[in-house]
PyMOL CGO cylinders between C-alpha atoms (Angstrom):
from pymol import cmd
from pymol.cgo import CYLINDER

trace = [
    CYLINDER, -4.47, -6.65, 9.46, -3.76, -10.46, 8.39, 0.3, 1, 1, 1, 1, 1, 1,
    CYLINDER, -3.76, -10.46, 8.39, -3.05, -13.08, 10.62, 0.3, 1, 1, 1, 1, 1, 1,
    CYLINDER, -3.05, -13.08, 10.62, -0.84, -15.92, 10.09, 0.3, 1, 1, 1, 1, 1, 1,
    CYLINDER, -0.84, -15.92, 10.09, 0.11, -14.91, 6.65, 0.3, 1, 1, 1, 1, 1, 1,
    CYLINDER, 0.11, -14.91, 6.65, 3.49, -15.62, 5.49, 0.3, 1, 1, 1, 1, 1, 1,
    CYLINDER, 3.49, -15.62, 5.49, 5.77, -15.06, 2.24, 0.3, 1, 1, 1, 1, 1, 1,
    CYLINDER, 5.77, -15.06, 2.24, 9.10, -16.12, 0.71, 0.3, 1, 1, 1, 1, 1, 1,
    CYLINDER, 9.10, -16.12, 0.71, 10.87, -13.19, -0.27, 0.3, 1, 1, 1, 1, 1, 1,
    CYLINDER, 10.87, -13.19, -0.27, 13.00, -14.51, -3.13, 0.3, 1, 1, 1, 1, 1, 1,
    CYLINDER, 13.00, -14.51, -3.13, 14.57, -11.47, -4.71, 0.3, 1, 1, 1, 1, 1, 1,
    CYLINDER, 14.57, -11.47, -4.71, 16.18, -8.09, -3.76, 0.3, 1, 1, 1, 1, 1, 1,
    CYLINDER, 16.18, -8.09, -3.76, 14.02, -5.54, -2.69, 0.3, 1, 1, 1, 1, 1, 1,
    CYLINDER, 14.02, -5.54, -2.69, 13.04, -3.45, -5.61, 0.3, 1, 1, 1, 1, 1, 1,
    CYLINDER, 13.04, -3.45, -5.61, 14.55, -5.20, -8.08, 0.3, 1, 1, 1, 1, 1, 1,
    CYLINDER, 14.55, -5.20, -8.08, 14.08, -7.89, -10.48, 0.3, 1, 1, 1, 1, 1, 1,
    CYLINDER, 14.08, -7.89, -10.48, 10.60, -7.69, -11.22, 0.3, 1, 1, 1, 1, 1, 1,
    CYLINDER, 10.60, -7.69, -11.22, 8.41, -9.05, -14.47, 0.3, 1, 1, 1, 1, 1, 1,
    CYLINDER, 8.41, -9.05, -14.47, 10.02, -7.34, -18.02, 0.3, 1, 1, 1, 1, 1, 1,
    CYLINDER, 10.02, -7.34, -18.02, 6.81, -5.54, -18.39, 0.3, 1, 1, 1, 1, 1, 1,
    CYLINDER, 6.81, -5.54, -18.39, 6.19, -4.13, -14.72, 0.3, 1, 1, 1, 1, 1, 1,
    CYLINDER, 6.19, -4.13, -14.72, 7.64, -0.89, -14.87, 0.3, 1, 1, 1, 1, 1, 1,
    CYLINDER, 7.64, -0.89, -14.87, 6.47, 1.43, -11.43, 0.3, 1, 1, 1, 1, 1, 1,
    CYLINDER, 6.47, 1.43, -11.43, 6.80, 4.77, -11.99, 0.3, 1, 1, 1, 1, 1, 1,
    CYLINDER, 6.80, 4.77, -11.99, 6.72, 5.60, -7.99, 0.3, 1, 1, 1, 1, 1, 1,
    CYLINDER, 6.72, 5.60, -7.99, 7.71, 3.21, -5.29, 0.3, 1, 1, 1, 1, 1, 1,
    CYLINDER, 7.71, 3.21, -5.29, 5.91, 2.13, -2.20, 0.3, 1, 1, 1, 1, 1, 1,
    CYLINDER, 5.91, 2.13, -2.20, 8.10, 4.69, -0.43, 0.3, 1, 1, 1, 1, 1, 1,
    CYLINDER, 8.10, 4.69, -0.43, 7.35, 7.53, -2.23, 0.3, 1, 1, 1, 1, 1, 1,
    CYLINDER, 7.35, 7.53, -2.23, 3.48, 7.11, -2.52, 0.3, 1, 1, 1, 1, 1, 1,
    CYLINDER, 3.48, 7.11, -2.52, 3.23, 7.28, 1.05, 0.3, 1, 1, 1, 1, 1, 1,
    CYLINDER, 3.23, 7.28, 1.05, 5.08, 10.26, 1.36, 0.3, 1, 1, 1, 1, 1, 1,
    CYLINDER, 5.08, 10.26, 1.36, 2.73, 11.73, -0.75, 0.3, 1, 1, 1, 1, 1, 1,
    CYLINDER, 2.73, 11.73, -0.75, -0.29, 10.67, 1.29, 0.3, 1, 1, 1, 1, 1, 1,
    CYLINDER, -0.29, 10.67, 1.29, -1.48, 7.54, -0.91, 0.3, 1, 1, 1, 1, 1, 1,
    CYLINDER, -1.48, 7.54, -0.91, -5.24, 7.36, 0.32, 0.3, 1, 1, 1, 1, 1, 1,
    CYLINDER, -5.24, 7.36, 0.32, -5.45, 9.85, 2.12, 0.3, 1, 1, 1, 1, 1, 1,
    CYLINDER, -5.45, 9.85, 2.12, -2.89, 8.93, 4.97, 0.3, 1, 1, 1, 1, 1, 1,
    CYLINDER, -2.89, 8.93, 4.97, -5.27, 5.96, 5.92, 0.3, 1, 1, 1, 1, 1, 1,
    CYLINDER, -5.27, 5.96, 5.92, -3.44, 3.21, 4.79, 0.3, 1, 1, 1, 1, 1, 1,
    CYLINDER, -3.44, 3.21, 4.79, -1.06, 0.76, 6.13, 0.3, 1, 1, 1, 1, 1, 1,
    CYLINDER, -1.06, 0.76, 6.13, -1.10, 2.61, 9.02, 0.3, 1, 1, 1, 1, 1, 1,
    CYLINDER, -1.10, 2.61, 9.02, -1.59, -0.92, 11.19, 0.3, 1, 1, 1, 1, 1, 1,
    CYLINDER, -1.59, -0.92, 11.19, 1.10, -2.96, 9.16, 0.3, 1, 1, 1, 1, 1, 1,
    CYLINDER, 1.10, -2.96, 9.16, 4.16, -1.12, 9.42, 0.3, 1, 1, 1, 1, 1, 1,
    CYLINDER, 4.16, -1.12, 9.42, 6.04, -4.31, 10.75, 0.3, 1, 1, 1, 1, 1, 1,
    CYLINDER, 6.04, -4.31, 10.75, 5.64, -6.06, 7.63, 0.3, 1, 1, 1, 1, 1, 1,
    CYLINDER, 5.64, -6.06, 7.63, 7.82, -3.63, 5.36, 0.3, 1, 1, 1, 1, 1, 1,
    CYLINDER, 7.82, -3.63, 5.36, 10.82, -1.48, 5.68, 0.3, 1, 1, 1, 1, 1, 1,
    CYLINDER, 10.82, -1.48, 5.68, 10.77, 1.30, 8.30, 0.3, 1, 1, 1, 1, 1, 1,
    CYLINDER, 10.77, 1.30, 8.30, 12.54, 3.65, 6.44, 0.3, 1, 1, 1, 1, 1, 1,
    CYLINDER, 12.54, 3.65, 6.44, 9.39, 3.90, 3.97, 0.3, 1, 1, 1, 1, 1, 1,
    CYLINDER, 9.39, 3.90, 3.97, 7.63, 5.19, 6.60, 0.3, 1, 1, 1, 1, 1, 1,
    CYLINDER, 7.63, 5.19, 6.60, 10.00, 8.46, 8.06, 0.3, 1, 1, 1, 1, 1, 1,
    CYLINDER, 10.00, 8.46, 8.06, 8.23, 10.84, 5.30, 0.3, 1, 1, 1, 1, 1, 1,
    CYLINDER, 8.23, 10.84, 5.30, 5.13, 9.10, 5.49, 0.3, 1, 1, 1, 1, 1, 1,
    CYLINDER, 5.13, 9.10, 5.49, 1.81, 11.25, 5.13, 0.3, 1, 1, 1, 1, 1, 1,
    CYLINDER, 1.81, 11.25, 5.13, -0.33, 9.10, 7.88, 0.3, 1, 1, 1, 1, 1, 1,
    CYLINDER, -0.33, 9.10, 7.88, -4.19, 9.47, 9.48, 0.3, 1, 1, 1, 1, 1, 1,
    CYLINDER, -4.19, 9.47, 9.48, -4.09, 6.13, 11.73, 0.3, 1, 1, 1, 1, 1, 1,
    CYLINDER, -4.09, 6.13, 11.73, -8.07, 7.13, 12.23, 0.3, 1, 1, 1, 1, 1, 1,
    CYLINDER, -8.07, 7.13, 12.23, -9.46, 8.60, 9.63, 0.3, 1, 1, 1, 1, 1, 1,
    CYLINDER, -9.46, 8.60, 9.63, -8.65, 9.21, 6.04, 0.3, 1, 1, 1, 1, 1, 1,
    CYLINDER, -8.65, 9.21, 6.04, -7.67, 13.00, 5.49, 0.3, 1, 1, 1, 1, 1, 1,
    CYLINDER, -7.67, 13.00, 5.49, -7.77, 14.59, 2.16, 0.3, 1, 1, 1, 1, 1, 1,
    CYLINDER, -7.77, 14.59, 2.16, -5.12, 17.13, 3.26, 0.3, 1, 1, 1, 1, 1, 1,
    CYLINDER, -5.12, 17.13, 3.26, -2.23, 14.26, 3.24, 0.3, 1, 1, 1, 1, 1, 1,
    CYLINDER, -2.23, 14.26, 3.24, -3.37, 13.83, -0.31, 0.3, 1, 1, 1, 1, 1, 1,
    CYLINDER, -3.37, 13.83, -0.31, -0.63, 15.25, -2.86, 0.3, 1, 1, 1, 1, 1, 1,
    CYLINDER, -0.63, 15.25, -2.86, -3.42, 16.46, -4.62, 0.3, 1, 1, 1, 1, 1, 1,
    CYLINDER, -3.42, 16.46, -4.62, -5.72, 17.66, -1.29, 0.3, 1, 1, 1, 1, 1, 1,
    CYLINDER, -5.72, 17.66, -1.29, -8.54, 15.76, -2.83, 0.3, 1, 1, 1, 1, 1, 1,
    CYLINDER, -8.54, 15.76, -2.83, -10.40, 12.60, -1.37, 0.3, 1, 1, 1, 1, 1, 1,
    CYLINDER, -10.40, 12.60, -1.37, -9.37, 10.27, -4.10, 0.3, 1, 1, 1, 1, 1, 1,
    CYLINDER, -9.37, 10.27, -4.10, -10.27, 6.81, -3.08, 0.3, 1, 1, 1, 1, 1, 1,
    CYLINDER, -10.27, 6.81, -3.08, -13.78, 4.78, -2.45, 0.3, 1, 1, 1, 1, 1, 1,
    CYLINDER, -13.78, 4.78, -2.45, -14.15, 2.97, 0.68, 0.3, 1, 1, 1, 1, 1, 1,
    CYLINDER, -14.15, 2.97, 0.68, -12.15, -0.89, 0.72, 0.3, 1, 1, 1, 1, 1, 1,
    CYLINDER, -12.15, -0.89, 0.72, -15.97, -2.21, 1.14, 0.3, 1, 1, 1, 1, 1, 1,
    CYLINDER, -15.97, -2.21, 1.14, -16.55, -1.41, -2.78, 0.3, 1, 1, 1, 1, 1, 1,
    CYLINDER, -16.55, -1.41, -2.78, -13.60, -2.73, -4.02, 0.3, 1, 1, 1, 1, 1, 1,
    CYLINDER, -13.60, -2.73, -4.02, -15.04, -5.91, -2.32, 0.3, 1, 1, 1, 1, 1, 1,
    CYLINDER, -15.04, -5.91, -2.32, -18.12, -5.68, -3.52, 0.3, 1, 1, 1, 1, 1, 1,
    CYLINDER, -18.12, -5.68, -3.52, -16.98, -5.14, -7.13, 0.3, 1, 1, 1, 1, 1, 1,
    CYLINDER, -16.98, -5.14, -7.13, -14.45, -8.27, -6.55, 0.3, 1, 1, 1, 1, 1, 1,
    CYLINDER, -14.45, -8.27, -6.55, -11.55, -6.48, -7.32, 0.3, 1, 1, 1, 1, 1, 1,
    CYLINDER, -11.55, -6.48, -7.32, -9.30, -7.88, -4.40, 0.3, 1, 1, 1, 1, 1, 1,
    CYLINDER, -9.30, -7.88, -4.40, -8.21, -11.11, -3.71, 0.3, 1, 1, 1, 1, 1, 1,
    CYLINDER, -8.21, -11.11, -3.71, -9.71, -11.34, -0.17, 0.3, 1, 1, 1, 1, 1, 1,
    CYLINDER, -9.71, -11.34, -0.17, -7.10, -14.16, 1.11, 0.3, 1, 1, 1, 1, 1, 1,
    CYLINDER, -7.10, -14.16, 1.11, -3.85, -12.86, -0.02, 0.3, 1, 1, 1, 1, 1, 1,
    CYLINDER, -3.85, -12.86, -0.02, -3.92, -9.00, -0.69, 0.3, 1, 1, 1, 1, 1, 1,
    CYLINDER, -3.92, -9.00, -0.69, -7.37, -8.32, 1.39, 0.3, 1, 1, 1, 1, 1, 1,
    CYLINDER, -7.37, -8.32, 1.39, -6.26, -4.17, 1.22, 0.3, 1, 1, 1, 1, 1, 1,
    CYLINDER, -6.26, -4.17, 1.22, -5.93, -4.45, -2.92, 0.3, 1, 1, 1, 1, 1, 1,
    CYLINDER, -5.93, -4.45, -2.92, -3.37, -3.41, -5.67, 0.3, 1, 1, 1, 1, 1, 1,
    CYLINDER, -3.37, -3.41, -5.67, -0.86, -1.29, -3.13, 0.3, 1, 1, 1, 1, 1, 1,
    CYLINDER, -0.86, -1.29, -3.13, -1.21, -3.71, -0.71, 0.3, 1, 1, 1, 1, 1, 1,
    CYLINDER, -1.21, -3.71, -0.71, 0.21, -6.49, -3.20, 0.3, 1, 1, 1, 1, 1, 1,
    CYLINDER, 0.21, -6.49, -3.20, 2.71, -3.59, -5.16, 0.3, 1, 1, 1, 1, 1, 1,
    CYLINDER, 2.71, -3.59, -5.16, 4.08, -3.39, -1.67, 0.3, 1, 1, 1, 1, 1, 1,
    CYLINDER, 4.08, -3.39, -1.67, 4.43, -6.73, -1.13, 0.3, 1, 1, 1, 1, 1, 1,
    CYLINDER, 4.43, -6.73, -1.13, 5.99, -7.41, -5.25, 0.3, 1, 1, 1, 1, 1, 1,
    CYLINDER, 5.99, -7.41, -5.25, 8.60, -4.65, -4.54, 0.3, 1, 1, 1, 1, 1, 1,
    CYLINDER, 8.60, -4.65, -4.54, 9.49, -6.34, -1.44, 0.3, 1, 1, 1, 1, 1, 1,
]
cmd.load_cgo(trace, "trace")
C-alpha cells in the first residue's frame, strides 16, 4: 500500500477526537459489514488493530457486492476519486476511510 509512511499516534484509540466529529460506525464495524464491497484494506492489515478484522467481510481480489450490507455495488473505482481530486494522494492515497481509520487510531 504506502511505503515509508509513518505517524505519531498521540491519543487513545477511539477517543478524543475534534468536538464536532461525531462517527456514527467505527472502522470495526464498517468492515464487518463489507465497506466496499470486501475490497478494501485487505493489503494493510498490519497497520491497524487485528481485532477489527475477525468479523471482517473481505474479497482480497475482487470487490464483491455480496459482502455489501446492502448486496449492492456501492462504490466507483479509487481511479475517479483521483481524477475528481478528492484524495490527498501523499497521505491518505485510499481516501476518507483510509484517513477515518487512521483519526480513530
Amino acid at each position: 500500500m504506502q511505503k515509508n509512511y509513518k505517524y505519531q499516534l498521540s491519543e487513545p484509540i477511539g477517543k478524543n477526537f475534534n468536538k464536532d466529529f461525531k462517527p456514527e460506525l467505527t472502522p470495526k464495524k464498517m468492515l464487518e459489514l463489507g465497506v466496499f464491497e470486501g475490497k478494501y484494506m485487505t493489503d494493510c492489515k498490519k497497520e491497524f488493530l487485528a481485532s477489527w478484522y475477525n468479523k471482517a467481510k473481505l474479497s482480497p481480489k475482487n470487490k464483491n457486492p455480496e459482502l455489501n450490507y446492502f448486496r449492492i455495488s456501492a462504490s466507483q473505482p479509487l481511479a475517479v476519486w483521483r481524477e475528481k481530486g478528492w484524495i490527498n494522494q501523499r497521505h491518505n492515497p485510499r481516501g476518507w476511510f483510509q484517513w477515518y481509520c487512521r483519526y480513530y487510531m
